[in-house]
C-alpha positions as CSV (number, residue, x, y, z in Angstrom):
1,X,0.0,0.0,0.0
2,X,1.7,3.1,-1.3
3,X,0.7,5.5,1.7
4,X,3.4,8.4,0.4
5,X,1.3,9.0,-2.9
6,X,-1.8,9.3,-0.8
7,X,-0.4,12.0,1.8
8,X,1.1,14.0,-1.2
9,X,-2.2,14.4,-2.8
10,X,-3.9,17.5,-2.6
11,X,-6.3,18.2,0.7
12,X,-4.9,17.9,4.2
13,X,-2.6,14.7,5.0
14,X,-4.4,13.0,7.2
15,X,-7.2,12.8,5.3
16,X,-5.3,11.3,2.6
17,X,-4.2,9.2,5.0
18,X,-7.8,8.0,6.2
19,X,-8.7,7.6,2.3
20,X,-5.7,4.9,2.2
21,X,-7.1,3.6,5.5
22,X,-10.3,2.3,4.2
23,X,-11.4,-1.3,3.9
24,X,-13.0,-2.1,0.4
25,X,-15.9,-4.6,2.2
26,X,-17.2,-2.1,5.1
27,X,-16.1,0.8,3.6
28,X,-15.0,1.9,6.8
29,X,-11.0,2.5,8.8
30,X,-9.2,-0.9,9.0
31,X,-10.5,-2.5,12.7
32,X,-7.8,-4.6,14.3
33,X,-6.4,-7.2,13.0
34,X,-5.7,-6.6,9.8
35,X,-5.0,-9.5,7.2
36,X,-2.5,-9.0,4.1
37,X,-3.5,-11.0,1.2
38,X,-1.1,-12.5,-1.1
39,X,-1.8,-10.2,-3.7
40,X,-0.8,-7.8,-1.1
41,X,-4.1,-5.7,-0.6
42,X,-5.6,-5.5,3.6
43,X,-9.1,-6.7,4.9
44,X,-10.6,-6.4,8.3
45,X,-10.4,-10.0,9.4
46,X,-14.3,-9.8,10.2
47,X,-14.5,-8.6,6.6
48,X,-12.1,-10.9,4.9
49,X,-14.2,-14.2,7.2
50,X,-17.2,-12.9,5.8
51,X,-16.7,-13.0,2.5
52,X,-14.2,-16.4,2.8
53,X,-18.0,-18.1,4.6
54,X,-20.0,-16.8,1.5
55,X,-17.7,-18.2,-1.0
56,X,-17.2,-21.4,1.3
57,X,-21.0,-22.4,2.6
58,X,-20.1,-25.7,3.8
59,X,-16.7,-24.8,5.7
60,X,-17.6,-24.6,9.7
61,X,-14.4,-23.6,11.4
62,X,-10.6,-24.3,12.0
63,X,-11.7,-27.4,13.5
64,X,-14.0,-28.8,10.6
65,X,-12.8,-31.7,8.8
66,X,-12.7,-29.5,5.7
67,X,-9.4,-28.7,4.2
68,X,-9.7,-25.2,2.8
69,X,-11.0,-23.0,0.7
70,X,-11.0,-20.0,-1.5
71,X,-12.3,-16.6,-2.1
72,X,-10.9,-13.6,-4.7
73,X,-9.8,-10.6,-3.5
74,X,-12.1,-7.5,-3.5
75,X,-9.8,-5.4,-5.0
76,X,-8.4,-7.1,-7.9
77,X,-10.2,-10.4,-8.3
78,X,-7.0,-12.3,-7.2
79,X,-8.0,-15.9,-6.2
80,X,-6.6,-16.2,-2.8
81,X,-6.1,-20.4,-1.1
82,X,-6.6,-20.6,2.3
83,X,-5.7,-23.6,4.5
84,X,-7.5,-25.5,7.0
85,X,-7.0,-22.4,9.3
86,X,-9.2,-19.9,7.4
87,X,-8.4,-16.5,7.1
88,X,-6.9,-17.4,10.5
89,X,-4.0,-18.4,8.5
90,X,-3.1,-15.3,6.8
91,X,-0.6,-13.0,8.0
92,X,-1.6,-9.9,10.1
93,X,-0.6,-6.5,8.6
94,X,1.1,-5.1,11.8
95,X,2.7,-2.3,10.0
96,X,-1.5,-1.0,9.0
97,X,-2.5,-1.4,12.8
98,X,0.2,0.7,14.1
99,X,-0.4,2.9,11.4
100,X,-4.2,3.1,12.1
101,X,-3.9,3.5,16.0
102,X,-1.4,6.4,15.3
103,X,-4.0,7.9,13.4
104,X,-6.9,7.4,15.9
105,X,-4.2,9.1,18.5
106,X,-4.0,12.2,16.0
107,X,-7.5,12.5,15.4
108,X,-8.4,12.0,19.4
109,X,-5.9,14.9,19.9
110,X,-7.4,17.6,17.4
111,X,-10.0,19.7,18.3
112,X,-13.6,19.2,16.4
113,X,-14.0,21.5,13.4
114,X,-17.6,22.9,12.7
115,X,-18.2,21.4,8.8
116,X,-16.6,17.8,9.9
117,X,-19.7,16.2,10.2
118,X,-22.5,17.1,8.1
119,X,-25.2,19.9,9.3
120,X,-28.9,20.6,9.0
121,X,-28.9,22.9,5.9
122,X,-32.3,24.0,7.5
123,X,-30.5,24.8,10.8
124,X,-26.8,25.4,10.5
125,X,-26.0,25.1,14.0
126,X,-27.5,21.6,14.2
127,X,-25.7,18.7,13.4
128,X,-27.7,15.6,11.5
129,X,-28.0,13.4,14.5
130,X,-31.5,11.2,13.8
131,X,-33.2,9.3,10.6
132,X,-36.4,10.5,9.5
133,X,-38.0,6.7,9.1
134,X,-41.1,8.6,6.9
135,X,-39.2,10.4,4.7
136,X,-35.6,7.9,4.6
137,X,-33.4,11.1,5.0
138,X,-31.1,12.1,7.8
139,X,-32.3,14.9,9.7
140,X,-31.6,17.3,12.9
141,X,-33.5,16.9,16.0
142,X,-35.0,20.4,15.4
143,X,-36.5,19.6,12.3
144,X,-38.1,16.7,14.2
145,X,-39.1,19.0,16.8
146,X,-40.1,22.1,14.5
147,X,-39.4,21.6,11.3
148,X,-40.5,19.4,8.7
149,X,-40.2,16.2,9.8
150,X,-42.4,17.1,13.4
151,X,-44.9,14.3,12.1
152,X,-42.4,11.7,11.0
153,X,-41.1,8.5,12.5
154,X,-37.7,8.9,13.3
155,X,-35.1,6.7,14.7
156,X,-31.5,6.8,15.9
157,X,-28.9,7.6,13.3
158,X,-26.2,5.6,14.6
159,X,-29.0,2.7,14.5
160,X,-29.7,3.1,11.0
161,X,-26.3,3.4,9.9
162,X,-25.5,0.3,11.3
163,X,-28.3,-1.3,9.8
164,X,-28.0,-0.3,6.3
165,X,-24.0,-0.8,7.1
166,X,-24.6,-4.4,7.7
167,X,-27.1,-5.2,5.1
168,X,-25.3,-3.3,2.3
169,X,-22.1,-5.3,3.7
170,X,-24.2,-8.8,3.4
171,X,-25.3,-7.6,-0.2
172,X,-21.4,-7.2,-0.8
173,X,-21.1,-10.9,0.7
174,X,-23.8,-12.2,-1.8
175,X,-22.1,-10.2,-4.7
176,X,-18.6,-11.5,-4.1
177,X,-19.6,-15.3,-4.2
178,X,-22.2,-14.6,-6.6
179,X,-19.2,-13.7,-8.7
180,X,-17.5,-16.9,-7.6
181,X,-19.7,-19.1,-8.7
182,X,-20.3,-16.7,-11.9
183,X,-16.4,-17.6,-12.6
184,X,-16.5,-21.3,-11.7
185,X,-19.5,-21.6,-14.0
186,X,-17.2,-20.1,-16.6
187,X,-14.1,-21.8,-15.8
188,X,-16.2,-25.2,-16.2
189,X,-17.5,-24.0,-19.8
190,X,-14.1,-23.6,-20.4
191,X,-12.4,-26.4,-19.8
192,X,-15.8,-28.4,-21.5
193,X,-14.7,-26.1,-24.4
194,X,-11.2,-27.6,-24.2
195,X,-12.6,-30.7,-24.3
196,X,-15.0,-30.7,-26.9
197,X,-12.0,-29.5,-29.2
198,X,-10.2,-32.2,-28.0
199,X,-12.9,-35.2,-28.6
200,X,-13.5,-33.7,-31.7
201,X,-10.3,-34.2,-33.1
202,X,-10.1,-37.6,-31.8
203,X,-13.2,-38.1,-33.6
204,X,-11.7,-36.9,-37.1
205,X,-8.8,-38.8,-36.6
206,X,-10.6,-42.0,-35.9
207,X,-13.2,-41.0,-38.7
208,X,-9.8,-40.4,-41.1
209,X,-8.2,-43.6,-39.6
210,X,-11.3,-46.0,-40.5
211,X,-12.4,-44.4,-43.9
212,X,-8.8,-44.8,-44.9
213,X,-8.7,-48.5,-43.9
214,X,-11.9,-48.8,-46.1
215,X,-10.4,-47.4,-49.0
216,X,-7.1,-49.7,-48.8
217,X,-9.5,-52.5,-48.5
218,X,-10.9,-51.4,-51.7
219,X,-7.9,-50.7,-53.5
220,X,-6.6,-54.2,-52.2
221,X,-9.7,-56.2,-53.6
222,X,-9.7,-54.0,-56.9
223,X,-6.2,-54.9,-57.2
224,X,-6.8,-58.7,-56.8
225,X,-10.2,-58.3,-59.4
226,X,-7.5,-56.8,-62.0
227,X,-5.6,-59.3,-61.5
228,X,-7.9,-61.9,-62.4
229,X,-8.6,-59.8,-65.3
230,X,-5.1,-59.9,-66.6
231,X,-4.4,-63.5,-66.6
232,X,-8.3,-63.7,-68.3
233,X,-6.7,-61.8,-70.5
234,X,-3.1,-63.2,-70.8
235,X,-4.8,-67.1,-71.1
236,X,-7.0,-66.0,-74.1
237,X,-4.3,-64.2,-76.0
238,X,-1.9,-66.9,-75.3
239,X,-4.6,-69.3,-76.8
240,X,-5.6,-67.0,-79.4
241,X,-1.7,-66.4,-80.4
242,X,-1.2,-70.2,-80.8
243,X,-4.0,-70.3,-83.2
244,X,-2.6,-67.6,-85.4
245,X,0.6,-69.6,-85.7
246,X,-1.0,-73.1,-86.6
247,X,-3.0,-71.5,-89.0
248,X,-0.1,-68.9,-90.7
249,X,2.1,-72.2,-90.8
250,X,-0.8,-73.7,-92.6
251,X,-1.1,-71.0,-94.7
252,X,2.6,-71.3,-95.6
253,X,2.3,-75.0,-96.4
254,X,-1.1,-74.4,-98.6
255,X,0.5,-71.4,-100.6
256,X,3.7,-73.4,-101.1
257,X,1.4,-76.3,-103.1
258,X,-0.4,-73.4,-104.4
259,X,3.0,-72.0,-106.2
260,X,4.1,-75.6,-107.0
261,X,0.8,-76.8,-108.7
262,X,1.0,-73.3,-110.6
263,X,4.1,-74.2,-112.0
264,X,3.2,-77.4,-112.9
265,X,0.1,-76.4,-114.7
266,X,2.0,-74.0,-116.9
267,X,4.2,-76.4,-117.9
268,X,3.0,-78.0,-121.3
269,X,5.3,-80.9,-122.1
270,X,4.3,-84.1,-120.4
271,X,8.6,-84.5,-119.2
272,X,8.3,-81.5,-117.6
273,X,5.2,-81.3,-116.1
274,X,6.4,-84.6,-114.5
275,X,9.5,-83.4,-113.0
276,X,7.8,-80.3,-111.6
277,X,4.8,-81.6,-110.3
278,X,4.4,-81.7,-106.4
279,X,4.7,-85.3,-105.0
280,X,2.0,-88.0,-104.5
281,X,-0.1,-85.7,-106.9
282,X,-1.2,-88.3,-109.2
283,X,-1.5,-91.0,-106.3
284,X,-5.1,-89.3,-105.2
285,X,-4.1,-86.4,-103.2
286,X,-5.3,-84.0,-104.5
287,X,-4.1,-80.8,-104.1
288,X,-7.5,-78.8,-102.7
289,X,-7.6,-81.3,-100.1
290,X,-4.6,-80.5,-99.3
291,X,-5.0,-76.8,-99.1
292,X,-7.7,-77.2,-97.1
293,X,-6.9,-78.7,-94.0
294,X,-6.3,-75.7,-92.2
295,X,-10.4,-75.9,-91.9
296,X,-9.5,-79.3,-89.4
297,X,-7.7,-76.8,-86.9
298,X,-8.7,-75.5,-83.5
299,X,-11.2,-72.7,-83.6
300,X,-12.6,-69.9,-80.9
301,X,-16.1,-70.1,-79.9
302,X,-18.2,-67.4,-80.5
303,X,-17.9,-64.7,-78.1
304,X,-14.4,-65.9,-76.5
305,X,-13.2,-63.0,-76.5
306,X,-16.0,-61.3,-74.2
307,X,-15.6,-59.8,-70.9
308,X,-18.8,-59.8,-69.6
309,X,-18.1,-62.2,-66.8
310,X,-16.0,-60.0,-64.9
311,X,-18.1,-57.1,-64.2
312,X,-19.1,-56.2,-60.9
313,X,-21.7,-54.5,-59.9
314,X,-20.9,-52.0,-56.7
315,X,-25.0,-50.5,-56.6
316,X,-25.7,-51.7,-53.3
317,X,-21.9,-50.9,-52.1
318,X,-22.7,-47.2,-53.4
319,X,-25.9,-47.2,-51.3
320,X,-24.2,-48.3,-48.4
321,X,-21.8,-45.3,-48.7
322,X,-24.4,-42.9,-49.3
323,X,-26.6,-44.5,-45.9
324,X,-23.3,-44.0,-43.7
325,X,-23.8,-41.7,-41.0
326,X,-23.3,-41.5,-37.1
327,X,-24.8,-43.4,-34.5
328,X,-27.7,-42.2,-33.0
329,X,-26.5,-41.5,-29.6
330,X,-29.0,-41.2,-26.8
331,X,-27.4,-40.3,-24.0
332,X,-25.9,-37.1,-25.4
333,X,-30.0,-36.1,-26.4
334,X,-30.2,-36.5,-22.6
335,X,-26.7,-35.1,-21.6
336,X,-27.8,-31.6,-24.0
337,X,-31.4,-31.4,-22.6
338,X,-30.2,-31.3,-19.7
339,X,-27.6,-29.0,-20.1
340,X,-30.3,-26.6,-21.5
341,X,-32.8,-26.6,-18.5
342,X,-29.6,-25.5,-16.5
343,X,-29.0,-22.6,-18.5
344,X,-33.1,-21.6,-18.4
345,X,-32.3,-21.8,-14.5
């Protein structure tokens, strides 16, 4: 607490002193003993317990069975941790308290200026001394007795101050852990924002991971179909091949005895027709039988060389990719209804 920059202010010291002095729960001079957080700002212990027990409900006293607890500071929403001891545990702020009694010393000693406490603007001599109840304004006992208020209820100031003190510090109570609870509340939709990212990326990579175990199970059975395919394929052109060689040797032999019975026809002496013509011609084979033995070969069926045996039909495969979705999950329907009446609350 920087009580230098206070004094050097402008006004009179000690009231910059008093302004330094101040707890930020009553609103009123530190009263002995004074607690130092650990973010270093002071609280009347009384104040300091009361707003520890309306964070903490359930925690009794340094006795209970209860570890800790927690509260944030007034000032500057620091969260401060406090053992089993309470606010019995944190340090007193002897420095303040000699500080403060000083003070009360000083102010005992001066004499009582007219204009420190407020007066009756109605009577100037009269200080404000009693609470008009009717009319919820402090007053001067001769405005109760001949002024305005002469009708009015009226009722001890000191009274009502320490009425209005106490509820207004109770409404600062409620505040404070309402504010807790506000920041819990947001700390928990937090961390189940953390986490949603997180199970959502689990989810994609499992997603990725079985989709792509899918597809190589695809790729592995439409690399074993096209393999059946190919050796289809290589078996019928083998087959095929050795049929275009039987027949072109064939055609060889036949266009051979073609040539040779051409020759021998254009030969007009019987001498040399008889040296040139092909053998075992004139012992009844005749030459068209020969040429036409390449009818006696092997030959393809009709439609051998279709493929229609190997299609596949991926229809109901297509539909089964189109129909994939989620599981219907239940419990989260539950889980998010829930979740909503919560937030109507």
């Amino acid at each position: 607490m920087d009580f230098q920059a206070g004094i050097l202010q402008d006004g009179s010291p000690m009231e910059s002193l008093e302004k330094q002095l101040i707890c930020p729960i009553c609103l009123e001079m530190f009263s002995k003993p004074v607690v130092i957080l650990p973010c270093q700002h002071n609280l009347c212990r009384k104040c300091a317990n009361d707003v520890f027990q309306a964070a903490n409900p359930y925690w009794q006293s340094r006795g209970s069975l209860i570890s800790g607890g927690r509260f944030r500071c007034p000032s500057c929403r620091h969260e401060v941790l406090l053992d089993r001891h309470g606010v019995y545990g944190l340090q007193r702020n002897l420095l303040v308290e000699n500080i403060i009694d000083i003070y009360k010393q000083e102010c005992s000693s001066r004499p009582l200026k007219k204009g420190e406490h407020p007066m009756c603007k109605e009577h100037e001599d009269e200080r404000i001394n009693i609470y008009c109840v009717t009319c919820e304004v402090p007053t001067c006992s001769m405005c109760k007795v001949f002024g305005a208020h002469k009708d009015c209820e009226v009722a001890p100031l000191q009274a009502v101050f320490q009425g209005q003190k106490t509820e207004l510090n109770n409404c600062i109570s409620m505040l404070v852990a309402g504010n807790d609870r506000i920041q819990t509340i947001i700390s928990q939709l937090e961390d189940s924002c953390q986490s949603t990212e997180e199970n959502s990326e689990a989810a994609k990579r499992e997603l990725c991971a079985r989709f792509d175990a899918l597809a190589a199970l695809l790729q592995e059975k439409k690399a074993e179909l096209l393999q059946r395919i190919s050796q289809e394929q290589a078996d019928k052109t083998a087959f095929i091949q050795s049929l275009i060689c039987q027949y072109k040797e064939q055609l060889e032999k036949s266009s051979r005895l073609v040539e040779t019975a051409i020759q021998a026809a254009e030969e007009t002496g019987g001498a040399a027709f008889l040296m040139v013509r092909p053998p075992n011609l004139p012992h009844g084979v005749p030459l068209i039988v020969e040429a036409s033995k390449g009818g006696r070969l092997d030959k393809i069926e009709q439609g051998y060389e279709s493929m229609d045996a190997f299609s596949v039909s991926l229809d109901h495969l297509t539909e089964a990719v189109h129909a994939l979705d989620f599981d219907p999950a239940e419990e989260d329907e539950e889980y998010f209804d829930g979740e909503e009446e919560e937030v109507e609350e």
